[in-house]
C-alpha positions, -999 to 999 in steps of 0.1 A, spaced: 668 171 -764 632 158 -765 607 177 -744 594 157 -712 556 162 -714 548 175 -679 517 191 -663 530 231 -667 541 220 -705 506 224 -719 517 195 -744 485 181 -756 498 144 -770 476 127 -797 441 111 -789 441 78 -803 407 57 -795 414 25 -782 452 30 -782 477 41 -763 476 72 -742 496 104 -744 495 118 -713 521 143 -689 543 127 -662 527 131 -625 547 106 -611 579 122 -599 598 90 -597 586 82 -632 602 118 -643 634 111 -626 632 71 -647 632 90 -677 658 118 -662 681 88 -659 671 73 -692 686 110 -709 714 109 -689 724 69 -703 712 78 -734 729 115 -741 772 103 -734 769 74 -746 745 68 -776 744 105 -793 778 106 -806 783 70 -811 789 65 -848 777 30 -858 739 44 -839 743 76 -856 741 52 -894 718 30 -884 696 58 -879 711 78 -909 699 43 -931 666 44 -916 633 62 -943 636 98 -928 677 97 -932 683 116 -897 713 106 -874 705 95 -838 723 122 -825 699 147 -847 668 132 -838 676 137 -797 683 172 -802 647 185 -815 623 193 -788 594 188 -813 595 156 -800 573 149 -771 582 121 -747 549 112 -725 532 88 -704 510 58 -709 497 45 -674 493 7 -689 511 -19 -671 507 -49 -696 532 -74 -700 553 -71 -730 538 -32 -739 567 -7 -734 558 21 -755 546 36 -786 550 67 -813 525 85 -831 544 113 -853 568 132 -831 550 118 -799 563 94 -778 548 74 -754 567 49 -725 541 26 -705 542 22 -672 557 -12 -678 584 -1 -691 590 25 -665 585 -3 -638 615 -22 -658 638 4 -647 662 30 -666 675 9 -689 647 -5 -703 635 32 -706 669 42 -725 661 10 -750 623 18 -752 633 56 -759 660 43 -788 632 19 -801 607 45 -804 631 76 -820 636 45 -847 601 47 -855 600 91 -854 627 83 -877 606 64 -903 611 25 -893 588 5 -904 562 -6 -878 555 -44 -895 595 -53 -888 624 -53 -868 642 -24 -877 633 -5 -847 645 -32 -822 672 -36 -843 688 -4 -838 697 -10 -800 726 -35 -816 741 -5 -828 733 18 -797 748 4 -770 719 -16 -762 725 -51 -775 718 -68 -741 682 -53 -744 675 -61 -778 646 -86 -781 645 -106 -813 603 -113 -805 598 -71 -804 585 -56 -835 565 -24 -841 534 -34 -846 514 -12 -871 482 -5 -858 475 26 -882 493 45 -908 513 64 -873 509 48 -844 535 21 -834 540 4 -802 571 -24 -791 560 -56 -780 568 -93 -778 556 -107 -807 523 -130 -801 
């Protein structure tokens, strides 16, 4: 399963000036947001098959259900609360704005599919990240405006389109 970047991890997420922020969970109820998020996510979504291809078709070639099973990758915590930013990825870190957290535990579960789309090679200039909730169990959370939105060669963040 992905590792939950608390205080006593000693994960260090990435720096990126002027971007997002990478930072361990404090917030207790945020950790239990994203508890709850795992616990949507891991019956449901792992071993469903149509995910599993839509993630095997994506540039990296790994199933869903192989991706949630690598602790290498780092879910953290972005304190912005902007409309319309729910997260972002840069490599194997991911990041879930307090936006998104404020949405509630599905939202998380859909920003958390979103953004293993991107650690999976999806393109950050299209859909294909979004897309993928269709086939996850997430259809009703799948907004055609959201597109990861390239702002360097590995950073990626979901928002509403301008």
């Amino acid at each position: 399963m992905p590792s939950i970047n608390l205080p006593a991890a000693g994960h260090a997420g990435p720096v990126v000036p002027g971007g997002h922020a990478y930072q361990p969970f404090a917030n207790a109820g945020f950790v239990r947001l994203v508890q709850d998020a795992f616990a949507i996510i891991t019956p449901r979504i792992t071993g469903h098959a149509p995910c599993n291809a839509a993630f095997r078709a994506l540039p990296n070639g790994r199933t869903f259900a192989a991706l949630w099973v690598d602790p290498a990758i780092w879910i953290n915590f972005d304190p912005r609360n902007v409309s319309g930013d729910f997260g972002a990825t840069s490599g194997n870190d991911i990041t879930i704005t307090a936006f998104s957290l404020g949405m509630g535990k599905w939202t998380v579960a859909a920003t958390l599919v979103h953004e293993m789309a991107h650690v999976n090679g999806a393109p950050g200039n299209t859909h294909a990240a979004e897309g993928t909730l269709r086939s996850c169990l997430l259809a009703d959370h799948e907004n055609p405006a959201i597109i990861g939105t390239r702002l360097d060669p590995v950073l990626r963040i979901r928002t509403a389109a301008a």
